[in-house]
C-alpha positions as CSV (number, residue, x, y, z in Angstrom):
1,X,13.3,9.2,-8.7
2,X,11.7,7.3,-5.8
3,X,7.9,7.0,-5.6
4,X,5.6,5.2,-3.0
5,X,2.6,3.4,-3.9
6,X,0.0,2.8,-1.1
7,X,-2.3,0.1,-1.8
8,X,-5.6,0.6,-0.9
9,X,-8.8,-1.3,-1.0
10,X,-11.8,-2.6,0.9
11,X,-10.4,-4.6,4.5
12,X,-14.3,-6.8,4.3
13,X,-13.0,-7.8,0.7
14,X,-10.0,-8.6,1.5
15,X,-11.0,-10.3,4.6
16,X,-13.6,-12.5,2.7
17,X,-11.0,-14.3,0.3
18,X,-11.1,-17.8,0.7
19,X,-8.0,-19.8,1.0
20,X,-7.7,-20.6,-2.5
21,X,-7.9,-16.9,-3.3
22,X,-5.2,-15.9,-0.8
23,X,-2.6,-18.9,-1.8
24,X,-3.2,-17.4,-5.7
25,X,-2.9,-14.1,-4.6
26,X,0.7,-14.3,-2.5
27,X,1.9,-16.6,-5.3
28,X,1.1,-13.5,-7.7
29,X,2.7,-10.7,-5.5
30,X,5.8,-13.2,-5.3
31,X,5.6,-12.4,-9.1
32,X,5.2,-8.8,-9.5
33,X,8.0,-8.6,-7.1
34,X,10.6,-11.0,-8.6
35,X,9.8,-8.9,-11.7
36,X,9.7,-5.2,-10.7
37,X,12.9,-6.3,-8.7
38,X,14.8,-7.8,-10.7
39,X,13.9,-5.1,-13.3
40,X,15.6,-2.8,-10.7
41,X,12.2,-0.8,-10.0
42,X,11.5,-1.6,-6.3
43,X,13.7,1.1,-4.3
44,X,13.4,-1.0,-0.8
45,X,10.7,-3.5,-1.3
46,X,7.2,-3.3,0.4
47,X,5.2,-3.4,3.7
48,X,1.5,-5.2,4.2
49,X,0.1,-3.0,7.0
50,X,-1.6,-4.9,9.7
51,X,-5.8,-4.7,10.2
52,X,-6.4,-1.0,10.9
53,X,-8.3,-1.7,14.0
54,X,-4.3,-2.3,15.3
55,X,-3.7,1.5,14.6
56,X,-3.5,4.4,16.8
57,X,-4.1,8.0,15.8
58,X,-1.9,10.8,17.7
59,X,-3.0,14.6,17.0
60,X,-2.9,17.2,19.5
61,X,-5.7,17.8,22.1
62,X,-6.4,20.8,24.6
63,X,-3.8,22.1,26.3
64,X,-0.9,21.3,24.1
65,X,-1.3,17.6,25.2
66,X,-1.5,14.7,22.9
67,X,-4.4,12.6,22.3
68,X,-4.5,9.5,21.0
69,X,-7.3,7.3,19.6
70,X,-7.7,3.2,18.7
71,X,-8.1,2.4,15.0
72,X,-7.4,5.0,11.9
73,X,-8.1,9.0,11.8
74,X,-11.7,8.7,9.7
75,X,-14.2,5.7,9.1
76,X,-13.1,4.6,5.9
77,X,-14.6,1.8,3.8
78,X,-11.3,1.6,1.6
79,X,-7.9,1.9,4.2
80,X,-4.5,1.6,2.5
81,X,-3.1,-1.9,3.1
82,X,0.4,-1.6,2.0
83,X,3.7,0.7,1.0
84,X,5.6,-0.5,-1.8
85,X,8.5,2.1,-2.9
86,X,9.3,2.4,-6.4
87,X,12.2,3.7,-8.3
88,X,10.9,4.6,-11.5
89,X,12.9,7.4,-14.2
90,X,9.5,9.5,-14.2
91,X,5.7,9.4,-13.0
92,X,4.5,7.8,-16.3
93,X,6.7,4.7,-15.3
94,X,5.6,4.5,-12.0
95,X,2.1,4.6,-13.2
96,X,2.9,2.1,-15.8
97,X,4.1,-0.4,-12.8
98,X,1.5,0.8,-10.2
99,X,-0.9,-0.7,-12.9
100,X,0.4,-4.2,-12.8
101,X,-0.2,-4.6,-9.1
102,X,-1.9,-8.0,-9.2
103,X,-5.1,-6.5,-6.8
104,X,-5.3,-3.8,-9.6
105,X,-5.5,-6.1,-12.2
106,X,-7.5,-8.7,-9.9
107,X,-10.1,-5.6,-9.0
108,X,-9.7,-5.8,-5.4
109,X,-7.6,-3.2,-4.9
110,X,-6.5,0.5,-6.0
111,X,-3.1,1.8,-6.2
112,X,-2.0,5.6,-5.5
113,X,1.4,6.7,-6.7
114,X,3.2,9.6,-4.8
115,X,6.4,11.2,-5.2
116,X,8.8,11.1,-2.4
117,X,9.9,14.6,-1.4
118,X,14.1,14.8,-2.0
119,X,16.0,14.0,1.0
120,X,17.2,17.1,2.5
């Protein structure tokens, strides 16, 4: 079964990793990927969302027209930064790999695993 796993976390965290920090941090994602893929967990790989102020929020206004807005929905503190999506046999296993996501272990991040709805 296929599961996604949002990465969320704090952008002014994330933002305020020195260089260092981030050259340690990409070498450890390059990890947790050559392992979960190799194990034959990652369904389709992942995506790093760009800074939320890039985002646009569509919903409908008055009149049936749509309305849209700069930057995400609500004013969040914590915004999720990435989609990874997992193929895992059950929700316990996706859990157990969600765990291992290097800004989980690291504390800068927080990890919510979804099921994907069946196609069709």
């Amino acid at each position: 079964m296929k599961y996604a796993m949002l990465v969320c976390g704090d952008m002014s965290v994330w933002e305020a990793r020195v260089a260092a920090e981030a050259e340690r941090d990409g070498q450890e994602l390059g990890a947790w990927f050559g392992r979960w893929g190799a194990a034959g967990k990652l369904a389709e790989g992942g995506a790093e969302l760009q800074h939320p102020r890039t985002a646009r929020t569509v919903r409908p206004g008055a009149n049936g027209e749509l309305s849209v807005h700069d930057g995400p929905y609500m004013e969040l503190k914590e915004v999720v930064g990435g989609v990874v999506l997992l193929e895992a046999d059950d929700l316990d296993e996706a859990i157990s790999i969600a765990a291992t996501w290097p800004g989980v272990v690291n504390g800068i991040a927080t990890v919510e695993v979804r099921p994907l709805q069946p196609a069709g």
